[in-house]
LOMIMAR-650940 format. One record per residue (C-alpha): residue number from 0; residue in three letters; x, y, z. Coordinates in steps of 0.5 Angstrom, whole numbers. Layout:
# LOMIMAR-650940
<lumro><num>NUM</num><residu>ala</residu><c1>X</c1><c2>Y</c2><c3>Z</c3></lumro>
...
***
This chain:
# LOMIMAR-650940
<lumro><num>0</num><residu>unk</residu><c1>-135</c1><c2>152</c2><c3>-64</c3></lumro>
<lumro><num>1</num><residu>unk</residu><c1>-133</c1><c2>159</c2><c3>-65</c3></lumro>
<lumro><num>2</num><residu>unk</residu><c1>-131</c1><c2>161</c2><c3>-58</c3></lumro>
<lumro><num>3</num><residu>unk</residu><c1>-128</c1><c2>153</c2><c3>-58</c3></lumro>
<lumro><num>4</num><residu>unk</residu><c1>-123</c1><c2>156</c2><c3>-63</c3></lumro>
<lumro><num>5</num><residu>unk</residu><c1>-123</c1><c2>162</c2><c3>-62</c3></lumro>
<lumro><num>6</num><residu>unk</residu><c1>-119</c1><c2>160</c2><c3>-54</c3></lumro>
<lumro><num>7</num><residu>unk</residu><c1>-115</c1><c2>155</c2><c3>-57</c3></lumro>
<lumro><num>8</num><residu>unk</residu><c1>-112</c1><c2>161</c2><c3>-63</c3></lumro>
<lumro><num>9</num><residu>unk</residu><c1>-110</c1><c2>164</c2><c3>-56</c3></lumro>
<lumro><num>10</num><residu>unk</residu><c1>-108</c1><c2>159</c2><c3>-52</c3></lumro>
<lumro><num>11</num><residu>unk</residu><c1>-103</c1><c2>156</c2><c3>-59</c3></lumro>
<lumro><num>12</num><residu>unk</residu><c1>-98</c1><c2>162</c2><c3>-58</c3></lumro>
<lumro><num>13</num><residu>unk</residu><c1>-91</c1><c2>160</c2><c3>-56</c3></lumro>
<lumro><num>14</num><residu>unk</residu><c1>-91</c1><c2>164</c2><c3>-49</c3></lumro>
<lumro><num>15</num><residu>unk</residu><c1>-97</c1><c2>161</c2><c3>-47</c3></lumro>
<lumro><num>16</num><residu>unk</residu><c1>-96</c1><c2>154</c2><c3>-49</c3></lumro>
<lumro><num>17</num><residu>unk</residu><c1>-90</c1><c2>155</c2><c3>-45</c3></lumro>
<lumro><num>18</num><residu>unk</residu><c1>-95</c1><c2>157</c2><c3>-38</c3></lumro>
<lumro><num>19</num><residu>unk</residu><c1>-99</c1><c2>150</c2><c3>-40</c3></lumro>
<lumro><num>20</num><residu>unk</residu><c1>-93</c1><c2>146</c2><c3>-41</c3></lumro>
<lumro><num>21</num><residu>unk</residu><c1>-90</c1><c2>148</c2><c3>-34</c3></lumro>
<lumro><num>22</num><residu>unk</residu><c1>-97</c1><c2>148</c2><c3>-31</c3></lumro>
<lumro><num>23</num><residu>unk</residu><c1>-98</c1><c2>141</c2><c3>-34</c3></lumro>
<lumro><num>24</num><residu>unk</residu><c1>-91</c1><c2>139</c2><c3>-31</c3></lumro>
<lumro><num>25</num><residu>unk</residu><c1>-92</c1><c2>143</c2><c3>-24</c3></lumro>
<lumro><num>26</num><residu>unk</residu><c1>-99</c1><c2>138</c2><c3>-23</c3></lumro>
<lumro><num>27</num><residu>unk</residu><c1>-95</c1><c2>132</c2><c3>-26</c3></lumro>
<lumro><num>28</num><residu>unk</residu><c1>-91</c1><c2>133</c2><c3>-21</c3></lumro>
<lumro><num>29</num><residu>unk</residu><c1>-95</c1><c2>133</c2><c3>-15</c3></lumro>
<lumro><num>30</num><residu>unk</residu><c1>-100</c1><c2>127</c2><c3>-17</c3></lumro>
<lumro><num>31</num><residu>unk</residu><c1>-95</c1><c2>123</c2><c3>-18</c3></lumro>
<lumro><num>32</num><residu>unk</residu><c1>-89</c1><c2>125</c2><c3>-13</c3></lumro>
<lumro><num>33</num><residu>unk</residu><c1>-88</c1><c2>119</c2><c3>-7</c3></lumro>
<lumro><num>34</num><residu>unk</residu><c1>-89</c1><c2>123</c2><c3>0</c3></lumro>
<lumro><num>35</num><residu>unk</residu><c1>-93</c1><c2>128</c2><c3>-3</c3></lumro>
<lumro><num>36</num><residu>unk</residu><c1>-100</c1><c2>129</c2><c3>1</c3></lumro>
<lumro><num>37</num><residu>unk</residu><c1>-103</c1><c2>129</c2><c3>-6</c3></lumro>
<lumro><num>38</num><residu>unk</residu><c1>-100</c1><c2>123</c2><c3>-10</c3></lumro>
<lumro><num>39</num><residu>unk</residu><c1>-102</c1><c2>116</c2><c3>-13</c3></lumro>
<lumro><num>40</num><residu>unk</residu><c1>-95</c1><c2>114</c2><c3>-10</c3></lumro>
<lumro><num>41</num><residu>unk</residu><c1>-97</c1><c2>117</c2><c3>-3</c3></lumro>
<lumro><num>42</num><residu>unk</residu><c1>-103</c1><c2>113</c2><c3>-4</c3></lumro>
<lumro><num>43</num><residu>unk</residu><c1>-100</c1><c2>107</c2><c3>-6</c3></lumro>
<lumro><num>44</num><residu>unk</residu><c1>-95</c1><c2>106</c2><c3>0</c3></lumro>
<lumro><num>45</num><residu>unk</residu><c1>-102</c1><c2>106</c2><c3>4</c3></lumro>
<lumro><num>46</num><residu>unk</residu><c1>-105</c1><c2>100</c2><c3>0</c3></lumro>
<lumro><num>47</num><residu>unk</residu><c1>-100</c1><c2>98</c2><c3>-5</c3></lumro>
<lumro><num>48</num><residu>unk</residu><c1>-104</c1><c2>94</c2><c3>-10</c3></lumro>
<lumro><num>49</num><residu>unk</residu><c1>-109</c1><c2>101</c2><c3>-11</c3></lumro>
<lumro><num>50</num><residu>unk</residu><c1>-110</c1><c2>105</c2><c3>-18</c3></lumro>
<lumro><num>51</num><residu>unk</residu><c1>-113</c1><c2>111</c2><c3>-17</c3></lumro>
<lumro><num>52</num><residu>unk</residu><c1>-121</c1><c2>110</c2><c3>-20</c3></lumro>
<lumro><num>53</num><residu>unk</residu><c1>-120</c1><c2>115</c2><c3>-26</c3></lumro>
<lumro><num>54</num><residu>unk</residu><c1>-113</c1><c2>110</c2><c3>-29</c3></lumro>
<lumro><num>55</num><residu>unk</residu><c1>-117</c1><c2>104</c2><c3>-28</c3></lumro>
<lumro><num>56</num><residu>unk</residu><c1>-118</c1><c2>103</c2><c3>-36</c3></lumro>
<lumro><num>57</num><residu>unk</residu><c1>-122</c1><c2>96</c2><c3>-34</c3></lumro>
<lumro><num>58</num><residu>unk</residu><c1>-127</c1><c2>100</c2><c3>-29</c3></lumro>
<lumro><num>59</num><residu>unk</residu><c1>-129</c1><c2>99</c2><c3>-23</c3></lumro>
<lumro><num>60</num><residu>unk</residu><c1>-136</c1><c2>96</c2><c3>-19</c3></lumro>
<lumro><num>61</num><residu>unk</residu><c1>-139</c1><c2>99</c2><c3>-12</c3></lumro>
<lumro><num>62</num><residu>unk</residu><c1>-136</c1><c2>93</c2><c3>-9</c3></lumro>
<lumro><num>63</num><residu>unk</residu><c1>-128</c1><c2>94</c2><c3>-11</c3></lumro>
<lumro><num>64</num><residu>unk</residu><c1>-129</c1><c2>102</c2><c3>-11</c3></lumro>
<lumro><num>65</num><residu>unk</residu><c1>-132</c1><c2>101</c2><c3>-3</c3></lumro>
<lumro><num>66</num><residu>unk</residu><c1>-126</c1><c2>95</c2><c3>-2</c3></lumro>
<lumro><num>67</num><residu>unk</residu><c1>-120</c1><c2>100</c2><c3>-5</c3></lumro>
<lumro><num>68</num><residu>unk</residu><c1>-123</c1><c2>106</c2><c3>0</c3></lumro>
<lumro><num>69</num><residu>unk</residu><c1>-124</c1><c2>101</c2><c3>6</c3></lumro>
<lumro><num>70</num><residu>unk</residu><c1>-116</c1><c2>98</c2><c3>4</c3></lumro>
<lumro><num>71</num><residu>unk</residu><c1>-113</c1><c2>106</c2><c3>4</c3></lumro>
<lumro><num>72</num><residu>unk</residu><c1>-115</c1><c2>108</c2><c3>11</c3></lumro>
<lumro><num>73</num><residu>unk</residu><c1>-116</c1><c2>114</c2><c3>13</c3></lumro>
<lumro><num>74</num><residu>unk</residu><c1>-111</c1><c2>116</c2><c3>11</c3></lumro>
<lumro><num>75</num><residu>unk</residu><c1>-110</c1><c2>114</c2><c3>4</c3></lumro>
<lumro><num>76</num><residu>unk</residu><c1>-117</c1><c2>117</c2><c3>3</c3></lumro>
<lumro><num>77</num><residu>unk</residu><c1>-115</c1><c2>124</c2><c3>4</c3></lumro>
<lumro><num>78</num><residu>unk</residu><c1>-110</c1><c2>123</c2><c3>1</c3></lumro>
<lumro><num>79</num><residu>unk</residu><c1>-114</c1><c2>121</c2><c3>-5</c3></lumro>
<lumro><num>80</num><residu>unk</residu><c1>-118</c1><c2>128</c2><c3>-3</c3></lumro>
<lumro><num>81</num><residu>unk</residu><c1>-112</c1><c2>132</c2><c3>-4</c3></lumro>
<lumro><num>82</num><residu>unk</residu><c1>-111</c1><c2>128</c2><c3>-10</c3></lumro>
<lumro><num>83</num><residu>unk</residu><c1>-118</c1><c2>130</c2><c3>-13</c3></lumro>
<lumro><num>84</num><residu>unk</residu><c1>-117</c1><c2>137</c2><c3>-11</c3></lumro>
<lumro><num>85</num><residu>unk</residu><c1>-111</c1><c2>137</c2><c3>-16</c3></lumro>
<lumro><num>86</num><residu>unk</residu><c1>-115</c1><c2>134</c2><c3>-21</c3></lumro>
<lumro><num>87</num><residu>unk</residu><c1>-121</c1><c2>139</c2><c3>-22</c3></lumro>
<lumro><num>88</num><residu>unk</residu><c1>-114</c1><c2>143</c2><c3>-26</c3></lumro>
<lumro><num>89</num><residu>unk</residu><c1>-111</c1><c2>138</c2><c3>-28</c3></lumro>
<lumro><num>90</num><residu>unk</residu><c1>-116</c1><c2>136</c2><c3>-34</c3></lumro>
<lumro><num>91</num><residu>unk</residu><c1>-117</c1><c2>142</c2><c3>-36</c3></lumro>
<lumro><num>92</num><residu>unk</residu><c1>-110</c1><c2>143</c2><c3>-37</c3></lumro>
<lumro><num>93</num><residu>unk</residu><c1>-107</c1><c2>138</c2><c3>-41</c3></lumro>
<lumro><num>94</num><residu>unk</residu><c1>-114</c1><c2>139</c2><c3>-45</c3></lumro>
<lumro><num>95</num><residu>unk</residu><c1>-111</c1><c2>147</c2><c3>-48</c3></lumro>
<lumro><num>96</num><residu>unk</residu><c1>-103</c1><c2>145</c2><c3>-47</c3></lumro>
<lumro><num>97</num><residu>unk</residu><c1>-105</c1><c2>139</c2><c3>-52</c3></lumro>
<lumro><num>98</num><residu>unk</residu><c1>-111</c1><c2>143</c2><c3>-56</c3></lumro>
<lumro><num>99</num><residu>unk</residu><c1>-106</c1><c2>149</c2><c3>-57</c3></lumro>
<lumro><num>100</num><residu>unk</residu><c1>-99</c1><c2>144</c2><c3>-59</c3></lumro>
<lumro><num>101</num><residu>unk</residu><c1>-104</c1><c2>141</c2><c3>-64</c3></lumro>
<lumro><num>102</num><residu>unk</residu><c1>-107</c1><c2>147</c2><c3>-66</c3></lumro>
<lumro><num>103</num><residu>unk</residu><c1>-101</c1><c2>151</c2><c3>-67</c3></lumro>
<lumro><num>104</num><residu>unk</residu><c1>-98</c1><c2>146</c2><c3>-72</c3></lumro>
<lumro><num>105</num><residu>unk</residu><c1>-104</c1><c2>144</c2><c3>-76</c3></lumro>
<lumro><num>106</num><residu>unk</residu><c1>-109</c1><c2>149</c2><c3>-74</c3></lumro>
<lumro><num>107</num><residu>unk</residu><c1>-107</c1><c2>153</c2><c3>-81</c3></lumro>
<lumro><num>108</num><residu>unk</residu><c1>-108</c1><c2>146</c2><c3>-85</c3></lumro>
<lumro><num>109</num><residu>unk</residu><c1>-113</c1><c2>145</c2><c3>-90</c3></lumro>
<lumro><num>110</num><residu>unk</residu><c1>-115</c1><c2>137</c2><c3>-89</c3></lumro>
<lumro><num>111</num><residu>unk</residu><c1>-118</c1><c2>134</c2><c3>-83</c3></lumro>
<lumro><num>112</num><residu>unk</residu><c1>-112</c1><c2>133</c2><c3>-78</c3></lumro>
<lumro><num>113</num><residu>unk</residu><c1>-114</c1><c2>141</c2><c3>-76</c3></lumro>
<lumro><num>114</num><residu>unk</residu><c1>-119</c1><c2>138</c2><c3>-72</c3></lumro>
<lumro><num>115</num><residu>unk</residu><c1>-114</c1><c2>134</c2><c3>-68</c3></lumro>
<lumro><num>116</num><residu>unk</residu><c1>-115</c1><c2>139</c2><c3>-63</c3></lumro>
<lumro><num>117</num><residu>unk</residu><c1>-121</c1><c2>137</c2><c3>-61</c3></lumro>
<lumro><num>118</num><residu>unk</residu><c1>-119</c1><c2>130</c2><c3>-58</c3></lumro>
<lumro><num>119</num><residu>unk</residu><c1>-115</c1><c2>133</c2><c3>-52</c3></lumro>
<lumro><num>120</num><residu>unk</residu><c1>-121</c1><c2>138</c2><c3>-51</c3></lumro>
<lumro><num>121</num><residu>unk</residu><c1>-127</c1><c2>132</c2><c3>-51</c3></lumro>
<lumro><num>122</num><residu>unk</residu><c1>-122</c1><c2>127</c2><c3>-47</c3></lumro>
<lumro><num>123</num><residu>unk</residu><c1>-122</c1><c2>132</c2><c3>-41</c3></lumro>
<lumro><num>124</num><residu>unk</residu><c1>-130</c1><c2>133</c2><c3>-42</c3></lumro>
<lumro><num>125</num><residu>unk</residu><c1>-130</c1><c2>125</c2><c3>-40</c3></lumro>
<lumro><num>126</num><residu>unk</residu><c1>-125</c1><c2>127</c2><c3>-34</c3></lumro>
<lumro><num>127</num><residu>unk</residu><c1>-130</c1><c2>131</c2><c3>-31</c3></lumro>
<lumro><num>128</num><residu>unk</residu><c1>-135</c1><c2>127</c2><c3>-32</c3></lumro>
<lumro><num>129</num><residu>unk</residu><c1>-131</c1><c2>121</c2><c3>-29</c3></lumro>
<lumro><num>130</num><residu>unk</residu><c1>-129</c1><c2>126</c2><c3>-22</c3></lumro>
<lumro><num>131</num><residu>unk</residu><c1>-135</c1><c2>129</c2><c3>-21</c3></lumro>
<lumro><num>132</num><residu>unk</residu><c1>-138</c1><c2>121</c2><c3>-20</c3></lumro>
<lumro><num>133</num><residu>unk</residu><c1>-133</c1><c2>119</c2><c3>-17</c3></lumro>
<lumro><num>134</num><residu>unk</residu><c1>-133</c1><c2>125</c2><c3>-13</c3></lumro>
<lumro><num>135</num><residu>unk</residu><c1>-140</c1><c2>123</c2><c3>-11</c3></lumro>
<lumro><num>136</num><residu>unk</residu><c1>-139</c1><c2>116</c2><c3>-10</c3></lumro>
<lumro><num>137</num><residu>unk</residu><c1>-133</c1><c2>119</c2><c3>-5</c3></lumro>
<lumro><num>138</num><residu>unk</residu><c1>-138</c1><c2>122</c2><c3>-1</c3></lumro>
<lumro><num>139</num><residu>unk</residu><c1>-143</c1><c2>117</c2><c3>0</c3></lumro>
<lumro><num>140</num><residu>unk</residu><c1>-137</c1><c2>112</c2><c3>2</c3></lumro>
<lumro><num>141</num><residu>unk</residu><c1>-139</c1><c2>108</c2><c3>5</c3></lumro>
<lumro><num>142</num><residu>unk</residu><c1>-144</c1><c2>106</c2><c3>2</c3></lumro>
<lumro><num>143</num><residu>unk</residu><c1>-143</c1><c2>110</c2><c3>-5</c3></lumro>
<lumro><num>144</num><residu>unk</residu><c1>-149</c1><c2>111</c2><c3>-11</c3></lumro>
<lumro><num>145</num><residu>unk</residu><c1>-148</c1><c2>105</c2><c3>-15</c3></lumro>
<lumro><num>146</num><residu>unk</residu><c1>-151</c1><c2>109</c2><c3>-21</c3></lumro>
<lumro><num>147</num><residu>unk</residu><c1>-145</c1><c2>115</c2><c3>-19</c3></lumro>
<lumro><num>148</num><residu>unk</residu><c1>-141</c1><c2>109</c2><c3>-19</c3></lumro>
<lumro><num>149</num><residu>unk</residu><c1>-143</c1><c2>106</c2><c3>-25</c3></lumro>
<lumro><num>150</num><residu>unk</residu><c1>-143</c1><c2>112</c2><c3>-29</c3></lumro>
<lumro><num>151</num><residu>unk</residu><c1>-136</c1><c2>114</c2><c3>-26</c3></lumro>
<lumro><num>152</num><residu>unk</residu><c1>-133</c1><c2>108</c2><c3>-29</c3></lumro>
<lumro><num>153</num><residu>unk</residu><c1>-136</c1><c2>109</c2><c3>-35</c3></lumro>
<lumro><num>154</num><residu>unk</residu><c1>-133</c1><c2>116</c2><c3>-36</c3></lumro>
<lumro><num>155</num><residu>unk</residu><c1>-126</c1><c2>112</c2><c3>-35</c3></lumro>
<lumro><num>156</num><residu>unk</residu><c1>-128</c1><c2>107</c2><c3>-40</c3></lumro>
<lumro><num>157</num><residu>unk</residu><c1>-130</c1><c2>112</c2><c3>-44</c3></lumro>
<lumro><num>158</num><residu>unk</residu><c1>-124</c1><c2>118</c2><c3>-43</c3></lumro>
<lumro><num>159</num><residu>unk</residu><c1>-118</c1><c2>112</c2><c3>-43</c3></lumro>
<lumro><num>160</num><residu>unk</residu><c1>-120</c1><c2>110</c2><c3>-50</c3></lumro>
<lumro><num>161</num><residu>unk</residu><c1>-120</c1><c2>118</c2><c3>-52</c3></lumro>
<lumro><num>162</num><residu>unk</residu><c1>-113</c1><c2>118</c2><c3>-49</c3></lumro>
<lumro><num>163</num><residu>unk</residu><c1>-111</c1><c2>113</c2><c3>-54</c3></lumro>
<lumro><num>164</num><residu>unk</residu><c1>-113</c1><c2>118</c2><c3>-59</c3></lumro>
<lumro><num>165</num><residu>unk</residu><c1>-110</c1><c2>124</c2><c3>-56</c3></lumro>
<lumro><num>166</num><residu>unk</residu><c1>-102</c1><c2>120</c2><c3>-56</c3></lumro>
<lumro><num>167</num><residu>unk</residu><c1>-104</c1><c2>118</c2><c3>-63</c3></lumro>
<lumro><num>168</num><residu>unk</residu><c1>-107</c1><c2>125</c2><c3>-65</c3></lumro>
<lumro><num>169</num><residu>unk</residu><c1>-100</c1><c2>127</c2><c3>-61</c3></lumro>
<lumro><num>170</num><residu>unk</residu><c1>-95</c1><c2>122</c2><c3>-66</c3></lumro>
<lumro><num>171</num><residu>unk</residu><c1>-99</c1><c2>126</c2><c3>-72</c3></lumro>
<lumro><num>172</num><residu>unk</residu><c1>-97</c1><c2>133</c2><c3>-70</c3></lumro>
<lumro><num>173</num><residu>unk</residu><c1>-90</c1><c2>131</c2><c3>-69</c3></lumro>
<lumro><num>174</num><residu>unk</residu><c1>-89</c1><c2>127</c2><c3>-75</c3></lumro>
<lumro><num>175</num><residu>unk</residu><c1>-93</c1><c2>133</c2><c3>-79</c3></lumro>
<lumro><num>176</num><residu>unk</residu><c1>-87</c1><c2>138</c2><c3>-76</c3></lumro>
<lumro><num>177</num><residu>unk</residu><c1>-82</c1><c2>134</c2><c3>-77</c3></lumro>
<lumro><num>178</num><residu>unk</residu><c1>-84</c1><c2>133</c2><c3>-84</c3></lumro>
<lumro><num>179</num><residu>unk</residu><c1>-84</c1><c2>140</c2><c3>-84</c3></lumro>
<lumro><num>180</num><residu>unk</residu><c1>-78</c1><c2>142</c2><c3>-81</c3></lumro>
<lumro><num>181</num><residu>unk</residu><c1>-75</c1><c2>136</c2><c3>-86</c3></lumro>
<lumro><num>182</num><residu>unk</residu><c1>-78</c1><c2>139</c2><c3>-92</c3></lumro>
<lumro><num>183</num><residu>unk</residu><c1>-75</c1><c2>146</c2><c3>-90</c3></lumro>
<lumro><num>184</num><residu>unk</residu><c1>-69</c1><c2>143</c2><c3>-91</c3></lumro>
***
């Protein structure tokens, strides 16, 4: 736990947020620009009724996982490669930007809100660990693991609830800056 503090003391600098920030805001951009190789909107105009797995917070089963890949053609599924190979920073990236943005305006109090830094750390933890099923479930398309399937889903089942909490530990630390810059006035 040490080392976990000790990276996001450093990464809670305001150059370095800065880098975060604009490392978070370059990946946003290509997951999410229409007519990049590399997007859902790219993916989407393939297959328009297709949600990337790893935003699909009810899940997914091996039959709708083999049916979305077999809708997005060729095409679409490298796409969703380049997508994926996007997604191996992308976790880790938003984990220290909001970890760091957290820690910068709570890091020094007193209460439990301190640790509000952790929820951004463990909802790329389950990232991973749903792009690393769904990685493996990928290269068994056609036929994919149902077990790789199965865990991958409930890594997004598990990461969309973390998200949840990363947005309200984010309001949190807004409202305590904002309250103290107001208190400063």
């Amino acid at each position: 736990m040490n080392k976990i503090i000790s990276l996001i003391e450093r990464t809670s600098k305001k150059p370095l947020i800065l880098i975060l920030v604009g490392a978070l805001v370059l990946f946003n951009i290509l997951m999410n620009t229409p007519g990049l190789p590399t997007s859902t909107p790219s993916m989407q105009k393939i297959s328009p009724s297709f949600t990337p797995f790893d935003l699909q917070a009810k899940g997914y089963t091996a039959e709708s996982f083999t049916a979305d890949l077999n809708n997005l053609g060729k095409e679409g599924r490298n796409i969703y490669r380049n997508f994926m190979l996007c997604d191996i920073f992308f976790p880790a990236i938003y984990a220290l930007t909001f970890s760091s943005l957290i820690f910068l305006v709570l890091g020094a109090s007193k209460s439990w809100l301190r640790w509000l830094f952790l929820i951004p750390l463990l909802t790329a933890l389950f990232d991973y660990v749903e792009n690393i099923f769904i990685a493996i479930s990928f290269v068994g398309f056609p036929s994919p693991d149902h077990v790789a399937v199965n865990l991958a889903s409930g890594a997004t089942q598990i990461k969309m609830i973390f998200n949840i909490l990363l947005v309200l530990s984010l309001l949190v630390t807004i409202g305590v800056w904002l309250a103290g810059i107001i208190r400063k006035r």
